[in-house]
PAFIZA-338693 format. One line per field, with one value per residue: residue number from 1; residue in three letters; x, y, z of N, C-alpha, C, O in turn. Coordinates in pm, whole numbers, plus 50000, padded with zeros to 5 digits. Each point is the difference from the previous one (the first is absolute). Layout:
// PAFIZA-338693
tormar [NUM / ...]
nugu [ALA / ...]
n.east [X / ...]
n.north [Y / ...]
n.up [Z / ...]
ca.east [X / ...]
ca.north [Y / ...]
ca.up [Z / ...]
c.east [X / ...]
c.north [Y / ...]
c.up [Z / ...]
o.east [X / ...]
o.north [Y / ...]
o.up [Z / ...]
//
This chain:
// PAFIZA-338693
tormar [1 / 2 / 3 / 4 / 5 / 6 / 7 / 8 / 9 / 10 / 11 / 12 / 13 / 14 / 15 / 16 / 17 / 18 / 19 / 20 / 21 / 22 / 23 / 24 / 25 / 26 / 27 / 28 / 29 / 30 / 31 / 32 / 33 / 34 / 35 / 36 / 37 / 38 / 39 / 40 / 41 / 42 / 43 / 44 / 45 / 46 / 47 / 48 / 49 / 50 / 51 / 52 / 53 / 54 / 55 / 56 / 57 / 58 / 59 / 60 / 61 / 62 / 63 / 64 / 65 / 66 / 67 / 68 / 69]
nugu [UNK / UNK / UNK / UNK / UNK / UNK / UNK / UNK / UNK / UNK / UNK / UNK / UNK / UNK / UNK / UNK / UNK / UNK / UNK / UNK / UNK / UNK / UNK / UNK / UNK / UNK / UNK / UNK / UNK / UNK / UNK / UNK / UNK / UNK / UNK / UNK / UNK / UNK / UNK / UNK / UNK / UNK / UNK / UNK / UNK / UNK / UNK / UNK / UNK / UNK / UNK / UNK / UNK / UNK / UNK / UNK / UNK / UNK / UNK / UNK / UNK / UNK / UNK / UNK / UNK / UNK / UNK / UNK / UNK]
n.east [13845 / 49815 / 50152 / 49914 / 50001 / 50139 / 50140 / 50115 / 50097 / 49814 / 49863 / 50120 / 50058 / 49894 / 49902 / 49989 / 49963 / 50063 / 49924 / 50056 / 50148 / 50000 / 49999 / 50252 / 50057 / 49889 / 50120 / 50217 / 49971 / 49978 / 50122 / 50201 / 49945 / 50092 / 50326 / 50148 / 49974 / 50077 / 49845 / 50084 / 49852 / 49956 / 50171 / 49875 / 49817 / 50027 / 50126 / 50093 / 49838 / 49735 / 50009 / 50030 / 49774 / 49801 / 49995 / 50019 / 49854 / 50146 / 50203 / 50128 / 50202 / 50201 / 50126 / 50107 / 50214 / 50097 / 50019 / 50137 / 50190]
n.north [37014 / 50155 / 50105 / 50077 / 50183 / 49968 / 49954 / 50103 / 50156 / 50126 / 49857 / 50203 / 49970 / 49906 / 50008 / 50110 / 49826 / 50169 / 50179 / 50149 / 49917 / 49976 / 50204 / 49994 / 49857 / 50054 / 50196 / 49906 / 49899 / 50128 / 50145 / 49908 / 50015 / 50165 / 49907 / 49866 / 50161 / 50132 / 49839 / 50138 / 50002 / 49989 / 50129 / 50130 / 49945 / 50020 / 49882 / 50010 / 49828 / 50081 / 50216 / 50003 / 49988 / 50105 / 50120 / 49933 / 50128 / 50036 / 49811 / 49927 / 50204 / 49982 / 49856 / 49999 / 50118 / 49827 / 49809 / 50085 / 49894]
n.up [09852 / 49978 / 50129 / 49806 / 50059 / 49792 / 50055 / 50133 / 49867 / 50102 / 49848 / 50042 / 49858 / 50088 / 49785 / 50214 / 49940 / 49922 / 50254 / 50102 / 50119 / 50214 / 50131 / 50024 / 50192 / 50223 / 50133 / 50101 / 50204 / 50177 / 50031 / 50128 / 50213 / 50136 / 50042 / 50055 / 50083 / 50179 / 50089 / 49888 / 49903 / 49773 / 49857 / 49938 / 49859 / 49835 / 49985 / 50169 / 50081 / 50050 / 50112 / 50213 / 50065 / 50053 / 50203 / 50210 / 49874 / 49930 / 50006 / 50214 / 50009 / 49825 / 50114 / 50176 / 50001 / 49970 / 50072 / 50126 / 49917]
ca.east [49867 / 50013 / 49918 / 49953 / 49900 / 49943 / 50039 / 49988 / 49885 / 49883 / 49912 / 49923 / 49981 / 49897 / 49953 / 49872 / 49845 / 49937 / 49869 / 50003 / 50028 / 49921 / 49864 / 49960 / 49999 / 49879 / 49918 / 50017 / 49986 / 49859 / 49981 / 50005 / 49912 / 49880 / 50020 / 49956 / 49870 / 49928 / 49961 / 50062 / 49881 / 50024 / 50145 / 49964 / 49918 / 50076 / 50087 / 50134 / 50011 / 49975 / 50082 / 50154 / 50022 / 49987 / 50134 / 50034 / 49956 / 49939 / 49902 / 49913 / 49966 / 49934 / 49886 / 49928 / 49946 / 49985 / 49887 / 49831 / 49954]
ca.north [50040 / 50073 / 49970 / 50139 / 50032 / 49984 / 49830 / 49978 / 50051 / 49900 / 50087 / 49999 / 50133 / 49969 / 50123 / 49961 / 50094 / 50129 / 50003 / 50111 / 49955 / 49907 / 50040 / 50005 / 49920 / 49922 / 50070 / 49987 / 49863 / 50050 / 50078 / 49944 / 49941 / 50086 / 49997 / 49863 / 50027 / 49935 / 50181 / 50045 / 50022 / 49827 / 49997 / 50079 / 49868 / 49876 / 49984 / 50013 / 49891 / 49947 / 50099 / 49942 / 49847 / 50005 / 50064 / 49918 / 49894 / 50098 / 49912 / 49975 / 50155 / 50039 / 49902 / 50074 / 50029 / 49889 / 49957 / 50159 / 50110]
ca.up [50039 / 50081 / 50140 / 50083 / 50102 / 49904 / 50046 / 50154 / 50032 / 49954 / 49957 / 50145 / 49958 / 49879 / 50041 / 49967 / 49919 / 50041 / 49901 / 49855 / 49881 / 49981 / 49934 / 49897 / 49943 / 49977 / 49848 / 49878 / 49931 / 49966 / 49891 / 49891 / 49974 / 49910 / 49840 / 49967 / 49998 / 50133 / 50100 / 50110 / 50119 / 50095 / 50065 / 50116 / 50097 / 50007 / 50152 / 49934 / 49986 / 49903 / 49881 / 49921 / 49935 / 49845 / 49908 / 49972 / 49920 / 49869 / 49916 / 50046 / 49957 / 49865 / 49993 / 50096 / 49914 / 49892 / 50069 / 50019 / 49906]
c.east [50007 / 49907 / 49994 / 49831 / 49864 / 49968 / 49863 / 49803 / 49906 / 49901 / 49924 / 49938 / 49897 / 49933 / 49820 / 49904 / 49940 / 49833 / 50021 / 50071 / 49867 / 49896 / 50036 / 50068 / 49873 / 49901 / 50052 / 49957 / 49851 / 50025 / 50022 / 49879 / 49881 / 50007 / 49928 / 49841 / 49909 / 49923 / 49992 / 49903 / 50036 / 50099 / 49993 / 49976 / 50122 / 50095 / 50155 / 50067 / 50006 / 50044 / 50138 / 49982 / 49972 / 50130 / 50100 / 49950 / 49941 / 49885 / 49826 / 49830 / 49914 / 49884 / 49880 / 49869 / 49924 / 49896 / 49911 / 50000 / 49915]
c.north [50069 / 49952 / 50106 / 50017 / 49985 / 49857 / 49985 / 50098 / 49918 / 50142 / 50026 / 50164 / 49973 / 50103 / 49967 / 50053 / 50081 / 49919 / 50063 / 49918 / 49853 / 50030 / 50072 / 49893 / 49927 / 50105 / 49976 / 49883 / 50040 / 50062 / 49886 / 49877 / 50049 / 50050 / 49903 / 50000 / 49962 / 50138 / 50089 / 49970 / 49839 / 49997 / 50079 / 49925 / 49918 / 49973 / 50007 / 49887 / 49965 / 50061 / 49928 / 49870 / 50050 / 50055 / 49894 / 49894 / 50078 / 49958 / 49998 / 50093 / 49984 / 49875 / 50068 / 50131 / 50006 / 49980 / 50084 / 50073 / 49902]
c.up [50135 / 50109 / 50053 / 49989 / 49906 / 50013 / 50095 / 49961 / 49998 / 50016 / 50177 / 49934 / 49881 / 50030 / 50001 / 49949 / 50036 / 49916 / 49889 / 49910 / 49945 / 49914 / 49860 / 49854 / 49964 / 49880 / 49883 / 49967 / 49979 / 49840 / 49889 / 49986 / 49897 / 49833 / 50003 / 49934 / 50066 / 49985 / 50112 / 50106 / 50034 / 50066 / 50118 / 50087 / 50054 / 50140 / 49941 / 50002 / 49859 / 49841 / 50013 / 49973 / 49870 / 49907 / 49949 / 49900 / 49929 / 49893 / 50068 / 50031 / 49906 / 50006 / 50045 / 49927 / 49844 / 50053 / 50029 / 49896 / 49870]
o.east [50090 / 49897 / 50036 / 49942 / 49887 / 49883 / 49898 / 49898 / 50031 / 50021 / 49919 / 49942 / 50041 / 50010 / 49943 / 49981 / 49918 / 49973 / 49976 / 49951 / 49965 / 49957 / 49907 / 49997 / 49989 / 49923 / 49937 / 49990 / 49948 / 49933 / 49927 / 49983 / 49928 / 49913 / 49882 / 49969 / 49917 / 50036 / 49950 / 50061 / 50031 / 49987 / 50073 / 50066 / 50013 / 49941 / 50002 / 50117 / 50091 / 50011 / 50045 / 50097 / 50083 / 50043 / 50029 / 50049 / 49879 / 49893 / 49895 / 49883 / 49879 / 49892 / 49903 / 49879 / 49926 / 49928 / 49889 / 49913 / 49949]
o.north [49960 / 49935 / 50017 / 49898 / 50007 / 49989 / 49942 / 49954 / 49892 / 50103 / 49916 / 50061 / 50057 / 50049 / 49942 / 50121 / 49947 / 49927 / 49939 / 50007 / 49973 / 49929 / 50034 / 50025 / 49944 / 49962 / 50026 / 49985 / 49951 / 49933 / 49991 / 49947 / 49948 / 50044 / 50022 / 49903 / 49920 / 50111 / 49959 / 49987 / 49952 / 49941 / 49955 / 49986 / 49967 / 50081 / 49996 / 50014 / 49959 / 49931 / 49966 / 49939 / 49973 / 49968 / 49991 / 49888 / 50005 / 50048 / 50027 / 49962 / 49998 / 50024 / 50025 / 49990 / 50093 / 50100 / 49993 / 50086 / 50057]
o.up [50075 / 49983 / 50116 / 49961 / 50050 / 49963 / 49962 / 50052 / 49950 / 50065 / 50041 / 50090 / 49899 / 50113 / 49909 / 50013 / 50075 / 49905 / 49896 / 49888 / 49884 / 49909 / 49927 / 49879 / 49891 / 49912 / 49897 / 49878 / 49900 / 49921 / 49902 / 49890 / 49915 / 49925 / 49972 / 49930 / 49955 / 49960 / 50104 / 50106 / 50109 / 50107 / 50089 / 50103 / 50118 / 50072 / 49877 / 49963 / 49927 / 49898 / 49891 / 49955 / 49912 / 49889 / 49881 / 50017 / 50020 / 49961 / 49941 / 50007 / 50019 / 49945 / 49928 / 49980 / 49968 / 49989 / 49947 / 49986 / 49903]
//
């Protein structure tokens, strides 16, 4: 086994989040909220807290809508 420099690295170079990338990861969790069958005007509304908790639960989405319709 080797003790060269591969060994020894640790992640100091992580790379950080640009706004621009932020904003278009959050339009995409926006758009797919809106497959789900949300409406767009409610997802608009919405804060970007609260769009990646729903993304995250899909089930919870289609309930959602289920219900007002």
């Amino acid at each position: 086994m080797g003790t060269g420099r591969t060994l020894r690295k640790e992640s100091h170079v992580r790379p950080c989040k640009t706004p621009a990338g932020k904003a278009h990861k959050s339009a995409a969790q926006r758009r797919r909220l809106v497959k789900f069958g949300m409406k767009e005007e409610d997802v608009k509304l919405m804060g970007a807290e609260e769009v990646r908790v729903l993304v995250q639960r899909p089930t919870l989405v289609k309930k959602l809508v289920a219900k007002q319709a």
